[in-house]
PDB file with SEQRES, HELIX, SHEET and CRYST1 records, atoms N, CA, C and O in Angstrom:
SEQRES   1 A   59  UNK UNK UNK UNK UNK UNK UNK UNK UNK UNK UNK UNK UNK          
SEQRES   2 A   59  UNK UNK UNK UNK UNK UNK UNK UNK UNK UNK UNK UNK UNK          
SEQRES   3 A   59  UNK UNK UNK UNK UNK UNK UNK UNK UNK UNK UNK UNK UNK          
SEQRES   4 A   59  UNK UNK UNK UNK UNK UNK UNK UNK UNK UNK UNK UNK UNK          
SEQRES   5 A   59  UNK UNK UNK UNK UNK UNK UNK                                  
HELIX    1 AA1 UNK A    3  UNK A   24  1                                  22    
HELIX    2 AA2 UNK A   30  UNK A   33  1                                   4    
HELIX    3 AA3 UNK A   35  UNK A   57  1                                  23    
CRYST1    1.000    1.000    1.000  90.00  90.00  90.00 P 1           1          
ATOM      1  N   UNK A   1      -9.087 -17.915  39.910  1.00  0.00           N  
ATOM      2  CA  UNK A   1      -9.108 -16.468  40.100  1.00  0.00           C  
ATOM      3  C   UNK A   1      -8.196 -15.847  39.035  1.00  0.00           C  
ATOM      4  O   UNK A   1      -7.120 -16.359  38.727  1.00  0.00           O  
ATOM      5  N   UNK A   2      -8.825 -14.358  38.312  1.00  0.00           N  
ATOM      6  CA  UNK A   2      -8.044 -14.143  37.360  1.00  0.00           C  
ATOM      7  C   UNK A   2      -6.524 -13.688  37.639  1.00  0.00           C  
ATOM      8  O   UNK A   2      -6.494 -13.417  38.839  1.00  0.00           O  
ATOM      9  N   UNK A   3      -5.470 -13.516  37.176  1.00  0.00           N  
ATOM     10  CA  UNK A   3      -4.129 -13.008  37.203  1.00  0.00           C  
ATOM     11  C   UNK A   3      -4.131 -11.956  38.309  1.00  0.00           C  
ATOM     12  O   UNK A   3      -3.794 -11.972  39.492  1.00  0.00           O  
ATOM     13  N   UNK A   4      -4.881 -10.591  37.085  1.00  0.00           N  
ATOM     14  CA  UNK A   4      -5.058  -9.431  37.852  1.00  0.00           C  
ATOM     15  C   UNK A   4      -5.093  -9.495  39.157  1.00  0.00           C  
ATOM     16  O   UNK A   4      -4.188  -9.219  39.945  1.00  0.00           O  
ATOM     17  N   UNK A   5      -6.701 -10.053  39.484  1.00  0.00           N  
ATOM     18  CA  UNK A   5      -7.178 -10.065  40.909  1.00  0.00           C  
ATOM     19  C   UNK A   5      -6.268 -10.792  41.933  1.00  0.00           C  
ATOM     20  O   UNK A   5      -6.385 -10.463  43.114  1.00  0.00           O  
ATOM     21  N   UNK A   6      -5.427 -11.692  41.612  1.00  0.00           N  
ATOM     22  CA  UNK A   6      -4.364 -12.117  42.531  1.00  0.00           C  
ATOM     23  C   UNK A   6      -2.829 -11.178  42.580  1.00  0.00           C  
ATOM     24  O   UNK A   6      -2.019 -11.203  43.506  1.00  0.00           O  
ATOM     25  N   UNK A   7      -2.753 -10.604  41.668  1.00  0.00           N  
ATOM     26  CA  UNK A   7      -1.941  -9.613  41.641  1.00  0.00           C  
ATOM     27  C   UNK A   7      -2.273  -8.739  42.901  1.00  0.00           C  
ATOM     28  O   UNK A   7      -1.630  -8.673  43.949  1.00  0.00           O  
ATOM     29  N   UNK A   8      -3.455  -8.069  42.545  1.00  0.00           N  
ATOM     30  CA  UNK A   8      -3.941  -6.743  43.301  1.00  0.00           C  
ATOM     31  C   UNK A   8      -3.734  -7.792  44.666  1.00  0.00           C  
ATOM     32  O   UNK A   8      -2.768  -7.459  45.351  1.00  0.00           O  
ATOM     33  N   UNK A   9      -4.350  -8.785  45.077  1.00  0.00           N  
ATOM     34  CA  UNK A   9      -4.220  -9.193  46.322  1.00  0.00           C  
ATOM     35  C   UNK A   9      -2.955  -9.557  46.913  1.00  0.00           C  
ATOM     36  O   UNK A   9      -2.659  -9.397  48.097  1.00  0.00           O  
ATOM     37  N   UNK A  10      -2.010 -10.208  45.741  1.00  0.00           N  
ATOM     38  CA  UNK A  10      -0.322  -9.812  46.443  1.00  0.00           C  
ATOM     39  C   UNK A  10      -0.110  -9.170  46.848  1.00  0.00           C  
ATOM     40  O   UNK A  10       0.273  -9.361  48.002  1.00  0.00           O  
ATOM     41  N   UNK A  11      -0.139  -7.931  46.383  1.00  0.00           N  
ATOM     42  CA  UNK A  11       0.581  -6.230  46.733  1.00  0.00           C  
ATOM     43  C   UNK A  11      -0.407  -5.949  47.951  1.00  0.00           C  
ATOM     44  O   UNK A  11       0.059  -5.789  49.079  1.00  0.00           O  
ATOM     45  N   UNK A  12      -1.692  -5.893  47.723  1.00  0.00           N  
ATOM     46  CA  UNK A  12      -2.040  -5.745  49.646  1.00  0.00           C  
ATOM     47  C   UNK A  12      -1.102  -6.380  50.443  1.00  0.00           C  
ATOM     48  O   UNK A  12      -0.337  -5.860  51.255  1.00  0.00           O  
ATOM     49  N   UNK A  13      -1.254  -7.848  50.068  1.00  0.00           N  
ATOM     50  CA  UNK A  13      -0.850  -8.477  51.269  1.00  0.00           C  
ATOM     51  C   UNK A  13       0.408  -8.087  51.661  1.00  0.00           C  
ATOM     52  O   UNK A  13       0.578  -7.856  52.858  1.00  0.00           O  
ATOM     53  N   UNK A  14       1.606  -7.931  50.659  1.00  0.00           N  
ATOM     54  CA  UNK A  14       2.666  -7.336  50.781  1.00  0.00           C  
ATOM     55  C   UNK A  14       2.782  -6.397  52.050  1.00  0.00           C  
ATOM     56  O   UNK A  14       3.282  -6.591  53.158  1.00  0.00           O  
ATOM     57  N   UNK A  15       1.835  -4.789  51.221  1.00  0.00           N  
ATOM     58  CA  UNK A  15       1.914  -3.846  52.188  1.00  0.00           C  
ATOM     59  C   UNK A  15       1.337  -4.585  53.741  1.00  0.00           C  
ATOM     60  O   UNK A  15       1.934  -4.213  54.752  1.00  0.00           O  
ATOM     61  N   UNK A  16       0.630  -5.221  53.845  1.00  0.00           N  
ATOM     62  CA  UNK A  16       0.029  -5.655  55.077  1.00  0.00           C  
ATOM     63  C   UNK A  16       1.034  -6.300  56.012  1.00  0.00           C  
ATOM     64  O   UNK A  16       0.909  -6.128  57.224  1.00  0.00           O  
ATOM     65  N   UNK A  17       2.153  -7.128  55.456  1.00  0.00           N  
ATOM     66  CA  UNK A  17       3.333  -7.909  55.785  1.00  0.00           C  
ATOM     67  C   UNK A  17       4.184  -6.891  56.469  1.00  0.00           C  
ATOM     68  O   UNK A  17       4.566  -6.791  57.635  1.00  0.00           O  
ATOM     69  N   UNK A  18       4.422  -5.949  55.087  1.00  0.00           N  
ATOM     70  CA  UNK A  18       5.739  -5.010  56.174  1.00  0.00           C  
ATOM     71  C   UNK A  18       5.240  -3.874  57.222  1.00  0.00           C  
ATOM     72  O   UNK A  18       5.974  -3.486  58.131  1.00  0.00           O  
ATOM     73  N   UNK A  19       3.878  -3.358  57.010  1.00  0.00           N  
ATOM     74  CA  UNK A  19       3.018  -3.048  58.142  1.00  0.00           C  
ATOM     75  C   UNK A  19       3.316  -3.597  59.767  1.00  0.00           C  
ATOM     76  O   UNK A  19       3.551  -3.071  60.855  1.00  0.00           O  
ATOM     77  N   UNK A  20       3.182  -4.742  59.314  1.00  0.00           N  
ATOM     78  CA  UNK A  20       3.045  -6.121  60.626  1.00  0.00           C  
ATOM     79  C   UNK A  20       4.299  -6.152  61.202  1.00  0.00           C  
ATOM     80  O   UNK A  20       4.455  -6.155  62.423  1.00  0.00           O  
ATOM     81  N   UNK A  21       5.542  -6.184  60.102  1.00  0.00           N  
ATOM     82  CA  UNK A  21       6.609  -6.483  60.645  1.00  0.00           C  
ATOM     83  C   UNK A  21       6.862  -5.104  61.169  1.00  0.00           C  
ATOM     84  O   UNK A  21       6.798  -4.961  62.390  1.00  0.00           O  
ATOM     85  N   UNK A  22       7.083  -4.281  60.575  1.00  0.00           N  
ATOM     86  CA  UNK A  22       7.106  -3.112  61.223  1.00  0.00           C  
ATOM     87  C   UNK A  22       6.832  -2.949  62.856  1.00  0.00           C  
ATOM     88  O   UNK A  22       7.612  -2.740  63.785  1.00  0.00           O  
ATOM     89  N   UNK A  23       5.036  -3.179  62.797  1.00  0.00           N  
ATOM     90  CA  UNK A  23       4.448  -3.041  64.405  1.00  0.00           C  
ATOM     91  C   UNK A  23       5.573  -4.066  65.392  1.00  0.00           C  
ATOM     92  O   UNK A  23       6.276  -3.684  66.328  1.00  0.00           O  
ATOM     93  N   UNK A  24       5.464  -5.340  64.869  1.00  0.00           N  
ATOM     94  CA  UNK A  24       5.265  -6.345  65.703  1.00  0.00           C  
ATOM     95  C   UNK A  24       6.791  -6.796  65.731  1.00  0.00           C  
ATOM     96  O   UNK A  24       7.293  -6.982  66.839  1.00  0.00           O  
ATOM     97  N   UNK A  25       7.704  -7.019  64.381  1.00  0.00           N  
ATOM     98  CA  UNK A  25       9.278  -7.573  64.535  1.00  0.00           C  
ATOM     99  C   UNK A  25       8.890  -8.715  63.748  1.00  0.00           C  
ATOM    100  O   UNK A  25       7.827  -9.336  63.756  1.00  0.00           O  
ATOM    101  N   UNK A  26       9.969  -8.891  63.046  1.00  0.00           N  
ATOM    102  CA  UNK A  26       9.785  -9.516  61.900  1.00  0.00           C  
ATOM    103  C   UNK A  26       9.251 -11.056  62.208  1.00  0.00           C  
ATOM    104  O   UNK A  26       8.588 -11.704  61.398  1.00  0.00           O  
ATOM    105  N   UNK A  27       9.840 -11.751  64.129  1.00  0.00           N  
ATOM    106  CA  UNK A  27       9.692 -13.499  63.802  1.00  0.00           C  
ATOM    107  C   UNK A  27       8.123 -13.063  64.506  1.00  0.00           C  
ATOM    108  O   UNK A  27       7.488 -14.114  64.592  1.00  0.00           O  
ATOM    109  N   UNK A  28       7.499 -12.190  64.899  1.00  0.00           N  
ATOM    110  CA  UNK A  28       5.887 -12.318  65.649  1.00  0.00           C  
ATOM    111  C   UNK A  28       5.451 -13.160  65.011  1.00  0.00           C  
ATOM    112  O   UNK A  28       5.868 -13.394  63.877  1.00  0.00           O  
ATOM    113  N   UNK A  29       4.567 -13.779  65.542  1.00  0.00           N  
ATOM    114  CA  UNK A  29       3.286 -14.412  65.448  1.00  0.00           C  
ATOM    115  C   UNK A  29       2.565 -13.798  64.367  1.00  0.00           C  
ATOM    116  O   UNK A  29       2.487 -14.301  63.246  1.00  0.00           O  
ATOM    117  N   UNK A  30       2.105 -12.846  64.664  1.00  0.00           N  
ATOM    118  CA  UNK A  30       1.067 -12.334  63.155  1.00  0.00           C  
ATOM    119  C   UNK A  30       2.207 -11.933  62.103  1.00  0.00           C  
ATOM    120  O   UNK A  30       1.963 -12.182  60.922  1.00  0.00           O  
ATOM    121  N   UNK A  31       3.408 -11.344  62.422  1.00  0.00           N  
ATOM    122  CA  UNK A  31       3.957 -11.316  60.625  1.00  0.00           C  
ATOM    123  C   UNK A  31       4.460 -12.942  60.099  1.00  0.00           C  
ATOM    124  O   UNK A  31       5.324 -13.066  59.231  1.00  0.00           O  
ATOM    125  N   UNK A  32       3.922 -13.903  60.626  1.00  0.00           N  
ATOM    126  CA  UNK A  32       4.590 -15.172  60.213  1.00  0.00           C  
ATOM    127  C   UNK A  32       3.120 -15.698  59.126  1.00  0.00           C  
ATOM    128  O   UNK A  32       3.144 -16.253  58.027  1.00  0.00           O  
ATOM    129  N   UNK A  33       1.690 -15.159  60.147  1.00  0.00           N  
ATOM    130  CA  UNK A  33       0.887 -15.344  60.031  1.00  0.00           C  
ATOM    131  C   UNK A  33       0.800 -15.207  58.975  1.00  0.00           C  
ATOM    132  O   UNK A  33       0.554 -16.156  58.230  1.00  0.00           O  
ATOM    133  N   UNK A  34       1.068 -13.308  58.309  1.00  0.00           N  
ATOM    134  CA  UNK A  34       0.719 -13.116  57.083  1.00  0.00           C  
ATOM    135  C   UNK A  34       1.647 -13.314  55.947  1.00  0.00           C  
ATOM    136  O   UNK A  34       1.253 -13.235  54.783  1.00  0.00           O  
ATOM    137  N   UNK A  35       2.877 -13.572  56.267  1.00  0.00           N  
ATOM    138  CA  UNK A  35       3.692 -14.495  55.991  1.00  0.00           C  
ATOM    139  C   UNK A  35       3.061 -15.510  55.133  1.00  0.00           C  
ATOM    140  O   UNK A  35       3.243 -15.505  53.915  1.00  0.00           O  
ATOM    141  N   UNK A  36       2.472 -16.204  55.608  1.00  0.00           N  
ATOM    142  CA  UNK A  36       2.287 -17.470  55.176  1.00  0.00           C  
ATOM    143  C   UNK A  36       0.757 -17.284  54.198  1.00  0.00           C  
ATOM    144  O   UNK A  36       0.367 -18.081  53.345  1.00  0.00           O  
ATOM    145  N   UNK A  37       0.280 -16.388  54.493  1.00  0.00           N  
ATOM    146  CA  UNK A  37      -0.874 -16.100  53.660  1.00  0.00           C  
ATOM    147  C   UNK A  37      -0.097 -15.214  52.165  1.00  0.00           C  
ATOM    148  O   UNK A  37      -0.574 -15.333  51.036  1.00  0.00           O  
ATOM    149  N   UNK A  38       0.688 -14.674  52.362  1.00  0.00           N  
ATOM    150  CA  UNK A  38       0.811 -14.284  51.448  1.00  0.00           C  
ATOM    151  C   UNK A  38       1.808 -15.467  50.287  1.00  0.00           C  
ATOM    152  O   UNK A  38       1.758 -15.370  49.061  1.00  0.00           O  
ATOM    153  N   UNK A  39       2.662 -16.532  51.048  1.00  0.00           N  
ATOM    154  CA  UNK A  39       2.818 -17.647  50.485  1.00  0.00           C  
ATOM    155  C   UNK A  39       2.010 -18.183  49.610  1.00  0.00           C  
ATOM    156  O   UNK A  39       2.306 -18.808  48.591  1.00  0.00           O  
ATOM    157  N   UNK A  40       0.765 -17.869  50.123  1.00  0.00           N  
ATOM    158  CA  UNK A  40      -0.872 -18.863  49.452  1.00  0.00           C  
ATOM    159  C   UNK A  40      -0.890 -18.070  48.441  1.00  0.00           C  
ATOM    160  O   UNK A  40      -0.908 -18.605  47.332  1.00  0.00           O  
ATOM    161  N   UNK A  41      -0.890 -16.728  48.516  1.00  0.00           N  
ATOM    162  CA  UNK A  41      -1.407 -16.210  47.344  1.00  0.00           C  
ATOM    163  C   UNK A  41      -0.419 -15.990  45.925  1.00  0.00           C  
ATOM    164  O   UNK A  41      -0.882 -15.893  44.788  1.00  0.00           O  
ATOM    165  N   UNK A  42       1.494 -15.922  46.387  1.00  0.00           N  
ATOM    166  CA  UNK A  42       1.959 -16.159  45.689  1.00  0.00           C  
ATOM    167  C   UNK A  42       2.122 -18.173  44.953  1.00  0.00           C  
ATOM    168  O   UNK A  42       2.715 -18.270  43.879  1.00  0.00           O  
ATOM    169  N   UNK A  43       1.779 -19.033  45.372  1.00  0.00           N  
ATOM    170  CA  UNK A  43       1.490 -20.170  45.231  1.00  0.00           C  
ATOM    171  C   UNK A  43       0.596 -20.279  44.034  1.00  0.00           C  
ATOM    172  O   UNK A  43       0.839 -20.698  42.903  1.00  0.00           O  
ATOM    173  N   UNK A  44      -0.535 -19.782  44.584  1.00  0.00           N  
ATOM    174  CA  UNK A  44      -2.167 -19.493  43.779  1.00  0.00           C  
ATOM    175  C   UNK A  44      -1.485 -19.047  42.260  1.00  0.00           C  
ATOM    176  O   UNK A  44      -1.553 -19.738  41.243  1.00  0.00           O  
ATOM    177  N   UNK A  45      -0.780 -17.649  42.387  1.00  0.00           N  
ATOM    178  CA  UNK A  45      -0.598 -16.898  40.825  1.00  0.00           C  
ATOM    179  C   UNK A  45       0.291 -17.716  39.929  1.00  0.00           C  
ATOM    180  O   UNK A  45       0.371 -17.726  38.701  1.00  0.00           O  
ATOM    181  N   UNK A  46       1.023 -18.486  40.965  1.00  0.00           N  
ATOM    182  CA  UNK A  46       2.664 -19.488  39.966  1.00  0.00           C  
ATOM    183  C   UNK A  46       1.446 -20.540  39.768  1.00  0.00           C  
ATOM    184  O   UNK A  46       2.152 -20.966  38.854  1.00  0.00           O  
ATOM    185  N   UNK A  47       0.724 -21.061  39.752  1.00  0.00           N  
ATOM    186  CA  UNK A  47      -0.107 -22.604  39.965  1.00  0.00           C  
ATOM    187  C   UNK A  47      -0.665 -21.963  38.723  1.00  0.00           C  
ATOM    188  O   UNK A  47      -0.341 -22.538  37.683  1.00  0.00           O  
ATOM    189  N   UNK A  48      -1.814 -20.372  38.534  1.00  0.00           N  
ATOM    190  CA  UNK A  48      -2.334 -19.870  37.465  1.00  0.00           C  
ATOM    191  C   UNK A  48      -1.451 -19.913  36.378  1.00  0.00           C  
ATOM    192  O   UNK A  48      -1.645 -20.540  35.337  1.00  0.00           O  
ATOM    193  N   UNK A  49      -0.235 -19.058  36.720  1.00  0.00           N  
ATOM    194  CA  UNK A  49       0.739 -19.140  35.253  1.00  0.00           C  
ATOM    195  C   UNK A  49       0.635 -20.704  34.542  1.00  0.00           C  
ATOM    196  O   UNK A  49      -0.139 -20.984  33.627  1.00  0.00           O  
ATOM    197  N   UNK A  50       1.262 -21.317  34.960  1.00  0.00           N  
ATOM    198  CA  UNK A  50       1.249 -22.609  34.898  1.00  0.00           C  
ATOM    199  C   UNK A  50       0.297 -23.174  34.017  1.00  0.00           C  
ATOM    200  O   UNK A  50       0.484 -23.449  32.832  1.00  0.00           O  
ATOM    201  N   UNK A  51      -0.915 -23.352  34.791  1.00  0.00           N  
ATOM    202  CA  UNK A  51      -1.928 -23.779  33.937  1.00  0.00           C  
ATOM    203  C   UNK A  51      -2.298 -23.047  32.889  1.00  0.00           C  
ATOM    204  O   UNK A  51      -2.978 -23.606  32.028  1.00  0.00           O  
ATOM    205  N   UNK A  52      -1.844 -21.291  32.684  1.00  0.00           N  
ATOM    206  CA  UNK A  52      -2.202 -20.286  31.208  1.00  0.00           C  
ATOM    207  C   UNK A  52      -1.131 -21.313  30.302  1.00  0.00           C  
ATOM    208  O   UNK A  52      -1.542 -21.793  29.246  1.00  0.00           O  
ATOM    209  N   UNK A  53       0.140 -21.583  30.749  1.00  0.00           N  
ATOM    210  CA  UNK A  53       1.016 -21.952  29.889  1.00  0.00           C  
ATOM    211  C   UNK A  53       0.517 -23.302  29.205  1.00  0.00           C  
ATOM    212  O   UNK A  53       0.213 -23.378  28.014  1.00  0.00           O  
ATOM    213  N   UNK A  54       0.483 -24.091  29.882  1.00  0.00           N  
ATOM    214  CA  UNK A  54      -0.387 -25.686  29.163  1.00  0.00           C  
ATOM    215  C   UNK A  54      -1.230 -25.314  28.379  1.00  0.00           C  
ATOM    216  O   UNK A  54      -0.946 -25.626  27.223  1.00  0.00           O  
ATOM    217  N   UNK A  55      -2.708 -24.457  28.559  1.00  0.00           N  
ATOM    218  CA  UNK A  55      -3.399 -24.065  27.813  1.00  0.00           C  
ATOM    219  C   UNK A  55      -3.341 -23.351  26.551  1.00  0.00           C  
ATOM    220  O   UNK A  55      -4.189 -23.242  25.665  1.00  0.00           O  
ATOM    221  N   UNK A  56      -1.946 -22.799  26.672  1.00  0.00           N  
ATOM    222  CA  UNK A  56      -1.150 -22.282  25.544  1.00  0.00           C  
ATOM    223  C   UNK A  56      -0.823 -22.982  24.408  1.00  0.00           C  
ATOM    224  O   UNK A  56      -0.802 -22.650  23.223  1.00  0.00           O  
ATOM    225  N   UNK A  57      -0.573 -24.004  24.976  1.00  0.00           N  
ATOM    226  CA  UNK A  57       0.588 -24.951  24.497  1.00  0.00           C  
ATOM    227  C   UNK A  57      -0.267 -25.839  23.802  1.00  0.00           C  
ATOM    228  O   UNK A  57       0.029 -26.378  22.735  1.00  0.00           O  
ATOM    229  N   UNK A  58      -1.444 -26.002  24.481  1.00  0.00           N  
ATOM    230  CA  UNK A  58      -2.325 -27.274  23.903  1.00  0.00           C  
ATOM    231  C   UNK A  58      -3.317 -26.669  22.638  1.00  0.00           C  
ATOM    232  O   UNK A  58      -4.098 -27.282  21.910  1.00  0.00           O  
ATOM    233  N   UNK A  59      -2.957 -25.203  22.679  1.00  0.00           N  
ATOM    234  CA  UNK A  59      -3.600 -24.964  21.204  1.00  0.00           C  
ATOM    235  C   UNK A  59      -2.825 -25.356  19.968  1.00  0.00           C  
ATOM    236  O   UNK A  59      -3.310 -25.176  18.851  1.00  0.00           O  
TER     237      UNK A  59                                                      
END                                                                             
């Protein structure tokens, strides 16, 4: 998935996180939930960097 598009989907998820915590308190169940989804997606963009950099490198 490109940079961008995981970008744009961080920052949702973000707002969606402090939304949640907001409603619910920070240890709930669903803000752990999205918590952890948003883990995935910061995971996903460091894993992308990563592999731009090798590809960099190997030119």
């Amino acid at each position: 998935m490109p940079k961008r598009n995981l970008l744009t989907l961080i920052e949702q998820k973000r707002m969606e996180l402090v939304d949640t915590v907001a409603k619910t308190g920070l240890n709930s169940e669903a803000a752990m939930k999205v918590s952890k989804e948003l883990d995935t997606l910061l995971n996903a963009y460091q894993r992308e960097q990563v592999r731009q950099r090798k590809q960099s490198a190997s030119r």
